[in-house]
C-alpha positions as CSV (number, residue, x, y, z in Angstrom):
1,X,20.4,-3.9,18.6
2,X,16.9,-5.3,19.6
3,X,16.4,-6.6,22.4
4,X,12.8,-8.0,24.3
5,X,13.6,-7.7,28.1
6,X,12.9,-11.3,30.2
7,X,13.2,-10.2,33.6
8,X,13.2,-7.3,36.0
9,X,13.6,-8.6,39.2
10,X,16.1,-6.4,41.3
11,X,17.7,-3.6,40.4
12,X,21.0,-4.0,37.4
13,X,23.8,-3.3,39.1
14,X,26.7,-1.6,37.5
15,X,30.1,-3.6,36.1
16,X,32.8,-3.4,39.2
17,X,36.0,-2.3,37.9
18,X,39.1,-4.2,39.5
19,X,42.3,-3.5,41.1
20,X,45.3,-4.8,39.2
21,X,48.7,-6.1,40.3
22,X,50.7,-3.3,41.6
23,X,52.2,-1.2,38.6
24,X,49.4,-2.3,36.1
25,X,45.9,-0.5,35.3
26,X,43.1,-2.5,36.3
27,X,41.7,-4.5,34.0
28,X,37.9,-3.9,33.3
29,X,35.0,-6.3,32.4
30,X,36.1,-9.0,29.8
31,X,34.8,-11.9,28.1
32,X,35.9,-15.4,26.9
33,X,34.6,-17.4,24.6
34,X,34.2,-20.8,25.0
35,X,33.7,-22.7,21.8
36,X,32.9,-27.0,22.0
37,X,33.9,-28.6,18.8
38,X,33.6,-32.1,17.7
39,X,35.4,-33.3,14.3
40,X,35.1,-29.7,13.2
41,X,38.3,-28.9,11.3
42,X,36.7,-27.5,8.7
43,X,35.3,-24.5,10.0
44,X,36.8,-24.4,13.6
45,X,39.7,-22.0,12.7
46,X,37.3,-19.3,11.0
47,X,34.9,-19.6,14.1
48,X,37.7,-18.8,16.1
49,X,39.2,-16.1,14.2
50,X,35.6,-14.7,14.0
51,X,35.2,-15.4,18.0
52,X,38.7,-12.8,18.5
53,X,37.1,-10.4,16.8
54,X,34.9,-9.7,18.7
55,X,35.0,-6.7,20.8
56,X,35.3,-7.3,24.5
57,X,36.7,-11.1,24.1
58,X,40.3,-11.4,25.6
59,X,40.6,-15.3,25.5
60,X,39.3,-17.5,23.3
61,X,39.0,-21.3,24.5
62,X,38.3,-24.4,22.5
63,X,37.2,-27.4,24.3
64,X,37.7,-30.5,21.9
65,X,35.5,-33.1,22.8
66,X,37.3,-36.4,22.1
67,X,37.7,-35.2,17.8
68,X,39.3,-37.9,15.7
69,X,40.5,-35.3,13.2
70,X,43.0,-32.3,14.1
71,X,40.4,-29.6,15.4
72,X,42.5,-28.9,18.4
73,X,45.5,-28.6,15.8
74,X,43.5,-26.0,14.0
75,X,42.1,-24.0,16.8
76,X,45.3,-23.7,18.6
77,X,47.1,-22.0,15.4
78,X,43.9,-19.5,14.7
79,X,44.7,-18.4,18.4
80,X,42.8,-20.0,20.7
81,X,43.9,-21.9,23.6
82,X,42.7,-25.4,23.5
83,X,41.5,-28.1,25.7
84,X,41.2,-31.8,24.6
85,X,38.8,-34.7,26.0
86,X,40.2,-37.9,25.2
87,X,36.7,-39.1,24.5
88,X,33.1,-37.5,23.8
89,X,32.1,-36.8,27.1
90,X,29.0,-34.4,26.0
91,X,28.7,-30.4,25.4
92,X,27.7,-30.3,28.9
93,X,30.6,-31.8,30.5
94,X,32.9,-29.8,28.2
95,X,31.3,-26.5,29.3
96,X,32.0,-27.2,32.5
97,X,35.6,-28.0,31.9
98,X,36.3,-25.0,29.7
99,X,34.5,-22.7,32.8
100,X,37.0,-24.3,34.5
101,X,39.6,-23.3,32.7
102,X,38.9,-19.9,32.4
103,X,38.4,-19.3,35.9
104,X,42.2,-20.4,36.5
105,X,42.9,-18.2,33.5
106,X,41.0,-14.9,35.3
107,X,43.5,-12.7,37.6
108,X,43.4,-12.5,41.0
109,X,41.4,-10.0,42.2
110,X,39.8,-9.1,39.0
111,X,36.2,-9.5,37.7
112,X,35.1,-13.0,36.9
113,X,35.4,-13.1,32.5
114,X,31.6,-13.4,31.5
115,X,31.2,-16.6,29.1
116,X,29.8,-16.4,25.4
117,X,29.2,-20.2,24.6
118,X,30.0,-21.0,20.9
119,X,29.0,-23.8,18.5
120,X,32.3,-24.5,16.7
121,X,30.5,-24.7,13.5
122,X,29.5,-21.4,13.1
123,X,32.8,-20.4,11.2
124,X,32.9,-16.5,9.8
125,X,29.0,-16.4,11.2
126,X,30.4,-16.5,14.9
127,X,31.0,-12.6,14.4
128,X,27.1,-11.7,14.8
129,X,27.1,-12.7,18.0
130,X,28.9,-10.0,18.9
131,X,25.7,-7.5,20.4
132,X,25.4,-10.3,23.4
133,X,28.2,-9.4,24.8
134,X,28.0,-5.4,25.7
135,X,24.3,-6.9,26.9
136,X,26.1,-8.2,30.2
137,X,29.5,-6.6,30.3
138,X,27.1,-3.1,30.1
139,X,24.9,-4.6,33.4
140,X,21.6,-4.8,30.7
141,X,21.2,-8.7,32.2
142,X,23.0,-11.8,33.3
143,X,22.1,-13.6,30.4
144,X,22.0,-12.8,26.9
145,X,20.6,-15.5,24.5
146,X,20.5,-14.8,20.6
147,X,17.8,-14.9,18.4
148,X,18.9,-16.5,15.5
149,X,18.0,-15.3,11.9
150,X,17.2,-19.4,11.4
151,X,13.7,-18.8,13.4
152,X,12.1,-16.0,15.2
153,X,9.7,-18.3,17.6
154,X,11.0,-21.7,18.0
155,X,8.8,-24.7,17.0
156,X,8.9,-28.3,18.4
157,X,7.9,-30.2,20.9
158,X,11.3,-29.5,22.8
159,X,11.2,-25.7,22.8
160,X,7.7,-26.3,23.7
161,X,8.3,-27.9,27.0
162,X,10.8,-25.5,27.5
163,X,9.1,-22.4,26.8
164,X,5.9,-23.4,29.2
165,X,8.1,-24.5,32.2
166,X,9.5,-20.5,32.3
167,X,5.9,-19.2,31.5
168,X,4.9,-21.1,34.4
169,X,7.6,-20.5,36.6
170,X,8.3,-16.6,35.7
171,X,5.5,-15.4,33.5
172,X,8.3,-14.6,30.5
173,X,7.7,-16.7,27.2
174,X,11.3,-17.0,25.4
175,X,11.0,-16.5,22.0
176,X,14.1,-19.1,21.6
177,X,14.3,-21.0,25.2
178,X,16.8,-23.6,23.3
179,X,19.1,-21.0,22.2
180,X,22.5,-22.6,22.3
181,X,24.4,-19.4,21.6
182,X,24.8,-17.5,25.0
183,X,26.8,-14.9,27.4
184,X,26.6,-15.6,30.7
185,X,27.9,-13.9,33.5
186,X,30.1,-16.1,36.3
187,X,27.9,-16.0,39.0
188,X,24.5,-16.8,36.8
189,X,26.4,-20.1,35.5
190,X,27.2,-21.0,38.9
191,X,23.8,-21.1,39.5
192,X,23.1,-23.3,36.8
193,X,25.8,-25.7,37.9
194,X,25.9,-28.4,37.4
195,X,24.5,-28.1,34.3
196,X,22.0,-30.5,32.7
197,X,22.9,-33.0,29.9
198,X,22.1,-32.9,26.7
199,X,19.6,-30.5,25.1
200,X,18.3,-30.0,28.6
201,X,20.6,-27.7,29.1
202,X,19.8,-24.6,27.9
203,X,16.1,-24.9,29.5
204,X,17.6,-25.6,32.5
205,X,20.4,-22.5,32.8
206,X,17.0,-20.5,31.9
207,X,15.3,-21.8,34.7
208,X,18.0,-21.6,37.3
209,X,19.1,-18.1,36.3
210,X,15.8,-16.8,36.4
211,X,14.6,-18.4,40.1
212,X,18.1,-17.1,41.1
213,X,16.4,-13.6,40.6
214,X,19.3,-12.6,38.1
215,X,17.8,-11.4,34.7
216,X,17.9,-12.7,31.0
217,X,17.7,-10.7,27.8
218,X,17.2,-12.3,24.6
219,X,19.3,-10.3,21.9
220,X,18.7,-10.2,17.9
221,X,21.9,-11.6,16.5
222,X,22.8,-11.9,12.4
223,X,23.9,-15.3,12.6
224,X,23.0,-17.7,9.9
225,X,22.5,-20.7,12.4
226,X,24.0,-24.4,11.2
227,X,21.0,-27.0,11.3
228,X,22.0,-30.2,13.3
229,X,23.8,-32.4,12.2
230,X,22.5,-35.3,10.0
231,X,22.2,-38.3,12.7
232,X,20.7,-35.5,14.8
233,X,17.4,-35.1,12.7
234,X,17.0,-39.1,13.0
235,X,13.8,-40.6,15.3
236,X,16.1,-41.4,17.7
237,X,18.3,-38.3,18.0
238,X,14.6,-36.4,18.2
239,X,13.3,-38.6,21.0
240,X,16.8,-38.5,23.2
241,X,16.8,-34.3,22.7
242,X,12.7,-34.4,24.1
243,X,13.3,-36.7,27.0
244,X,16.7,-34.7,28.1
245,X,14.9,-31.3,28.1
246,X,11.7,-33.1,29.3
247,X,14.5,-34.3,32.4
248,X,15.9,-31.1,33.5
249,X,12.4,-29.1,33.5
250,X,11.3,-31.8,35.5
251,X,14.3,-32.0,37.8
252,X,14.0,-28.0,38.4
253,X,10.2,-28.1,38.5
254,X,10.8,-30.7,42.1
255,X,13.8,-29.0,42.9
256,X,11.5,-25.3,42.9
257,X,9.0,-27.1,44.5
258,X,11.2,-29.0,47.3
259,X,12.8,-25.3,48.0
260,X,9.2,-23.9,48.9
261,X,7.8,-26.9,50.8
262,X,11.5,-26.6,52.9
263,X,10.4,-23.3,53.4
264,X,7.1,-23.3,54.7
265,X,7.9,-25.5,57.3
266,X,10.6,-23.8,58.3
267,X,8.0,-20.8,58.6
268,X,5.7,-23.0,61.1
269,X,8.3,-24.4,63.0
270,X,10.2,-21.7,63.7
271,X,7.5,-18.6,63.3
272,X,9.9,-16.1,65.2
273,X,12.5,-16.6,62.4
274,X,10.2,-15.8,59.4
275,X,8.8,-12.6,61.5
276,X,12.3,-11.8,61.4
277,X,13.0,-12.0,57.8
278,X,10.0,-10.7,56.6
279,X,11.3,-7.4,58.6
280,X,14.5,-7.4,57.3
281,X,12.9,-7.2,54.0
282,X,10.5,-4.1,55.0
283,X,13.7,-2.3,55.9
């Protein structure tokens, strides 16, 4: 496994096992996988299948997003547990209800299942994303995003934007910053909540995760990437993806930027308090 390190900005700590219920080992680390689909019943059920084979995944969860075919039929009887919106409510809104999900699904008590997001139409392919996940179960980072075999260095205008807004806000230059294929620790996606619409989302988690001071890896993975789908590659769908990643870089570049003029005031009104702090962090 390759991997080109994003961030070192505290020390990795190790995975905390867990105390079980009362007669039963603790369970360690785990993952679930959280796949969206859309009017995907023609690969959904291999994607899944491929999804449980991966080592380290316990729970496989399918969010249908308001299909008009039987995807949730198909996912349910490859093994996965499924959840339906009635209507397309978006892959962001669905990744938040499946996080959801699988937080009411994680014992008591236990560590927090890290997330590996999913395209549903990856079918068989879903399998190479396996080397993300020993990534942040092992403590390498909080967030493991694959490379793709479809492109080494993302082009476009989108990935552009992205890319600069965590140069300038980190130093690190992500060789994929749109990478929609992802696993994500609990507490780094409840950093990025709630998460941005659209394509924005991915440059956004990148962003938040990072001025959290949690860490991001990007992983080689052998996964044959699906293109978009056809009304995606349209003039339209192209403008909408570059004016929803254009919106959450924005929205974190103010947010970064209200957070530090918050805090220098704070500093000169209350001098004594920042003295305070800054010796709290010699100790």
């Amino acid at each position: 496994m390759s991997e080109s390190a994003a961030s070192e900005q505290r020390p990795r700590r190790s995975p905390r096992g867990s105390r079980g219920r009362r007669g039963t080992p603790p369970r360690g680390p785990a993952v679930a996988a959280l796949i969206v689909a859309h009017d995907q019943a023609r690969r959904i059920a291999a994607t899944v299948r491929a999804a449980l084979a991966i080592p380290g995944v316990d729970l496989v969860l399918v969010v249908d997003d308001g299909s008009t075919d039987n995807t949730q039929d198909l996912a349910r009887n490859a093994g996965a547990v499924v959840v339906r919106h009635p209507h397309i409510r978006g892959r962001s809104a669905a990744v938040e209800t499946g996080a959801s999900v699988i937080a009411m699904r994680d014992e008591p008590g236990a560590t927090p299942r890290a997330i590996l997001m999913l395209d549903g139409n990856l079918g068989h392919h879903a399998i190479g994303a396996a080397p993300l996940v020993p990534a942040v179960l092992e403590g390498v980072c909080d967030l493991a995003v694959a490379l793709t075999e479809a492109q080494e260095i993302a082009q476009g205008m989108p990935s552009g934007i992205a890319r600069t807004a965590v140069e300038r806000a980190t130093g690190w230059s992500p060789r994929q910053p749109l990478g929609r294929i992802r696993c994500v620790t609990r507490e780094a996606l409840e950093v990025a909540m709630p998460l941005a619409r659209g394509a924005g989302l991915e440059a956004a988690m990148t962003l938040d995760v990072l001025q959290a001071g949690l860490t991001i890896t990007e992983v080689e993975c052998e996964i044959r990437h699906k293109g978009h789908a056809a009304d995606e590659r349209t003039m339209l769908a192209r403008a909408n993806r570059y004016r929803e990643v254009l919106t959450a870089v924005s929205s974190r570049r103010l947010r970064s930027t209200a957070s530090s003029t918050r805090a220098s005031v704070d500093r000169r009104l209350h001098p004594a308090r920042g003295e305070a702090a800054t010796a709290k962090e010699d100790r």
